[in-house]
Every structure is written in C-alpha cells, then in structure tokens.
N, C-alpha and C positions, 0 to 999 in steps of 0.2 A: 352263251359264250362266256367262258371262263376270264376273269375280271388278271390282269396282271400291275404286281402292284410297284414291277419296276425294283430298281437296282438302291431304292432308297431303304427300306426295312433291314436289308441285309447289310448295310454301309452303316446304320444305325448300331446294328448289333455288333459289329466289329469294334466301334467305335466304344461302346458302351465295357465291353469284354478287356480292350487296351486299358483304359479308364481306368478297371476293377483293378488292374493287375499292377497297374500303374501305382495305384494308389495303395495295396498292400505291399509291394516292395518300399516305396517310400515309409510305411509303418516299422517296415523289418529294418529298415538301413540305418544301423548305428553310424553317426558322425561322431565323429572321435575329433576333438580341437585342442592343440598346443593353447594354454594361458599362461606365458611369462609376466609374472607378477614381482613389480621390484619394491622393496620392503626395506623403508627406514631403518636402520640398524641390526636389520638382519646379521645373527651369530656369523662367521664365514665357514663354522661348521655344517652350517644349513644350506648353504650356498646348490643350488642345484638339485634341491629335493624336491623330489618325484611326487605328487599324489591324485594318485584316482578319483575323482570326484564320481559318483553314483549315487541317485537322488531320484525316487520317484518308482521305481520300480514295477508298483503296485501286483506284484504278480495276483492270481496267475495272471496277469495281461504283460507280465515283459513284453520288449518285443524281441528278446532272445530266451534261448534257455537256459541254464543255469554252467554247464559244460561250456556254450559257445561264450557265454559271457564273461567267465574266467579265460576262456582263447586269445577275447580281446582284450580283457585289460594285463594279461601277460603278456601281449606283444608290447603296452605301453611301458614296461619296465616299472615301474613304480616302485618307491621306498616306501609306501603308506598309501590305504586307502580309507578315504572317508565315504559314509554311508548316513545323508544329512536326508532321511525318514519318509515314509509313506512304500516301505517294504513292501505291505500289504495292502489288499484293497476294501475287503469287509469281512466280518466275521465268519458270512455264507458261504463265501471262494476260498476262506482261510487255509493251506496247506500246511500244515510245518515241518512235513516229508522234502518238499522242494525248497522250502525257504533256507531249510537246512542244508540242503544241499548246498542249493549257492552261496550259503556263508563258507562252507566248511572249501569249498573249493576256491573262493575270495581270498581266506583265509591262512591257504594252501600259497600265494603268493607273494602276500605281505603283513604287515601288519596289518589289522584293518579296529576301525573304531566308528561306532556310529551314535544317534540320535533320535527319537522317534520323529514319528510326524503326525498330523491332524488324524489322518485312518489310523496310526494305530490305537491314538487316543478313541476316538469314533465309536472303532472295534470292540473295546473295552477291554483289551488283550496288550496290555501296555506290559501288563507282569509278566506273562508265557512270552511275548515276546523277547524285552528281555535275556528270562532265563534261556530260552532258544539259543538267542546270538552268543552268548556267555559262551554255551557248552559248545557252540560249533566253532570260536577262539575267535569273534568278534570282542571288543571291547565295548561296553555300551557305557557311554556315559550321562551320567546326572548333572545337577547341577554343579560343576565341579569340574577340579583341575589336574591333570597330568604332567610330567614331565617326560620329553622326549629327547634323546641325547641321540646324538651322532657328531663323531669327527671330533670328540674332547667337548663340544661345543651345545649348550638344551635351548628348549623349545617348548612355551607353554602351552597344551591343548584344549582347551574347555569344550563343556558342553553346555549345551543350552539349550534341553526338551523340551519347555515352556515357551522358548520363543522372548523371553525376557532376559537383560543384562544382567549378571552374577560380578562381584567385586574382583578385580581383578588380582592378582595371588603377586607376588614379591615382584620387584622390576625384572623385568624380562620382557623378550619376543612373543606375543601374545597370537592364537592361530583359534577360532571357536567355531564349533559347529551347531549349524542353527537350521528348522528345516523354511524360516519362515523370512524373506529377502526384505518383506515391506517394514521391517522393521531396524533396518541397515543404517538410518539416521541417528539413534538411540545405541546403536554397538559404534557405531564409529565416536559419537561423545562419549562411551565407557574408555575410549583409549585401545580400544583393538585394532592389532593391525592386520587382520585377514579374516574373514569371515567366508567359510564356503556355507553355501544355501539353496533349496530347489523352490519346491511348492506349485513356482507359476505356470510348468509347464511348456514355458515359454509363450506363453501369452495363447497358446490353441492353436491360435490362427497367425502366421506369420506373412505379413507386408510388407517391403521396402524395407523388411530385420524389424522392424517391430509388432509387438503382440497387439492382438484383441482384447483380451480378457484373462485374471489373474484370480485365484478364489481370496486370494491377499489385497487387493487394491481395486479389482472390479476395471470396468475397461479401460483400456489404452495405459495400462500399468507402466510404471516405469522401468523396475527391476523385471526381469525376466529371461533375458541371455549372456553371460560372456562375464566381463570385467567392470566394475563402476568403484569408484573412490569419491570419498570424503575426508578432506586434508591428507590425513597421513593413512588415513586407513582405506582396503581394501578389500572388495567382494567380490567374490567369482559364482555366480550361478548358476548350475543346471538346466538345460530344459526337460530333464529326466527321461524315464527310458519306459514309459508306459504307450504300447500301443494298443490300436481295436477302433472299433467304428464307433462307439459311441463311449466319450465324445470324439472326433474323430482329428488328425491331427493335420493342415495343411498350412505349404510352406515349412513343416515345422519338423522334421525328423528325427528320432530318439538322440541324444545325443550324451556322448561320455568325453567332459575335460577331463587332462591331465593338467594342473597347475605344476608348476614350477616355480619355487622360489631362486628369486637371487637379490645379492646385495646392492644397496642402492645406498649413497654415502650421504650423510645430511648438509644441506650447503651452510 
C-alpha cells in the first residue's frame, strides 16, 4: 500500500520557494532615505545641497547593476555624489570593465568624489583603482582637501583613505569623506562638520533599526545607519549596497541616502 505523505511536504515547499524569493527581493531592493542634516554655519550657498551617498558596493555583488544604479540615483537629483569605498570586493571578482562602467555613468550625473575602503586596500589594487575612477571622471581623493563652490558661496571636502583625521585647511564649512564610521569620535574632535561613512553594512543583521555586527566595532556596533552627531558635528552612514547570500543581509536592505544640507543658525 503506497504510504501518503499528506499536504505537509508540499506546504513546506511553497513555503521554503516564498522564503527564497522573499529574501532575494529584499537583497535587490534599494531603499533610498532623505537625511536632512542641519550644519552650524553652513555657507547659505550650500543651503539645499543634494549628495548621493554610495558606500559599499562591493561589486560584482551590487545589488544593482551599473545602468539601474545610475536610474536611481538620477531620480535623487543630486548636486554631488560621494563614493565612501569598498567599490570592490577582491582581487579574484575584480572587474574594471563594470566598475568602470558605473563610475562613468555616476559620473554622467554629477560630480562624483570618492575614498577607498578596507577591500580596496585588502585587494592591493589601491593604485588601478585609483587610476580607474580618475579616467572615468570620479574624483579620488587622498589625504587632502578640495574646494567646492556653488551660489558665490565654498565648501571644504576632504578625504580621508586611512580612516584617520588630516588638519583641517583655512576656516571654513568642513564636509570629509571616510569609509570607516567607528572612528566618528576623533573626526568630530578634529572640528568636522559632516562626515559621510559606510563599512558597517548596517550592522548585517537588523533588529528593532539596530545592527549585529560591524567589521569596525564588532557586535552591537554603535554607528551603522542614518544620522549620529557629536556637538556640532555630523555623520550620515550608509548601510551600503552589497547584496548575495553570503553573508546574507536581514532586516537590512541595500540602502542609498541622499543627504541634504541646510542652514542651521548658532544660538
């Protein structure tokens, strides 16, 4: 007599199929989040600048492709985008056919300036990187300082590849790019007033908005999503835009801010 195993294997399999499906859309779904950041003496030339935060990339594991990822952050209008490092993931996945690509179509939108991160260090591809971004009309910077003008009115931009505080350049509105957030104690004592930063992923695993684990601070990280200040200074972080199963991302969906500056008057 043929054994029936009942409506439970095949309710299993459905469920296990939702699951999968569930859980690669969730990989592929860029959240895009408004950060209005209001900034002590912000120029009032500055007032209202746009910038793309993208951070983490790691291709090949985006969880977009190079064409859609320029779609969305041309819908966010941006005056500037920043690119605060770990473009790549290791020397063995290394493309610089695609990476290229999506600089030169980033590029293609706005300004764009970026910073390495730990892979590209890692990689040991710190230099072709680099040259890469350069020729596809990123701006890479070192340790060092830019001026940025709009509306009559500038804006200093530093970089900071190392992940350490650089002196900061004549009085001015100070804006630095860093790929490393747990280090946000020590930029906000240099006198920065804005720090965009990735790394943590957003902590992997997200709870109740906060992270698991950070390769920066190790578990229950502090820095890992959104907006955090110390006195007068500000940091907006990524949870960057790497997806794939291992390691796998829940709660936590690829995400691209737009920050926004505006004026905030000193009392």
């Amino acid at each position: 007599m043929k054994k029936r195993n009942g409506p439970l294997p095949a309710l299993a399999g459905v469920a296990a199929a939702l699951g999968a499906a569930w859980f690669v859309g969730e990989n592929r779904r860029v959240e895009t989040e408004e950060l209005p950041v209001l900034i002590p003496g912000l120029p009032k030339g500055m007032e209202g600048l746009r910038i793309a935060h993208l951070s983490d990339l790691h291709f090949p594991h985006c969880a977009r492709t190079p064409r859609e990822l320029a779609a969305i952050v041309r819908r966010l209008r941006p005056d500037l985008i920043a690119l605060t490092g770990d473009l790549i993931d290791r020397a063995d996945t290394f493309s610089p056919a695609v990476l290229e690509d999506a600089c030169r179509r980033l590029a293609a939108v706005a300004p764009c300036y970026a910073v390495p991160g730990n892979h590209e260090f890692r990689a040991g591809l710190v230099g072709e990187w680099t040259a890469l971004l350069n020729r596809a009309g990123v701006r890479v910077l070192g340790e060092e300082w830019v001026l940025l003008r709009r509306r009559g009115d500038t804006l200093w931009l530093g970089g900071l590849p190392y992940g350490r505080p650089i002196p900061p350049p004549e009085p001015g509105c100070r804006l630095v790019l860093s790929h490393y957030p747990e280090n946000f104690p020590a930029y906000a004592a240099s006198g920065y007033e804005l720090v965009l930063a990735g790394h943590a992923h957003g902590g992997q695993f997200r709870f109740l908005g906060r992270g698991l684990y950070s390769p920066g601070e190790g578990l229950f990280p502090r820095y890992t999503s959104g907006l955090y200040a110390l006195g007068d200074s500000r940091m907006a972080v990524s949870r960057g835009l790497r997806s794939g199963w291992m390691p796998p991302r829940l709660g936590n969906p690829p995400h691209l801010p737009l920050v926004v500056l505006h004026t905030k008057k000193n009392a």
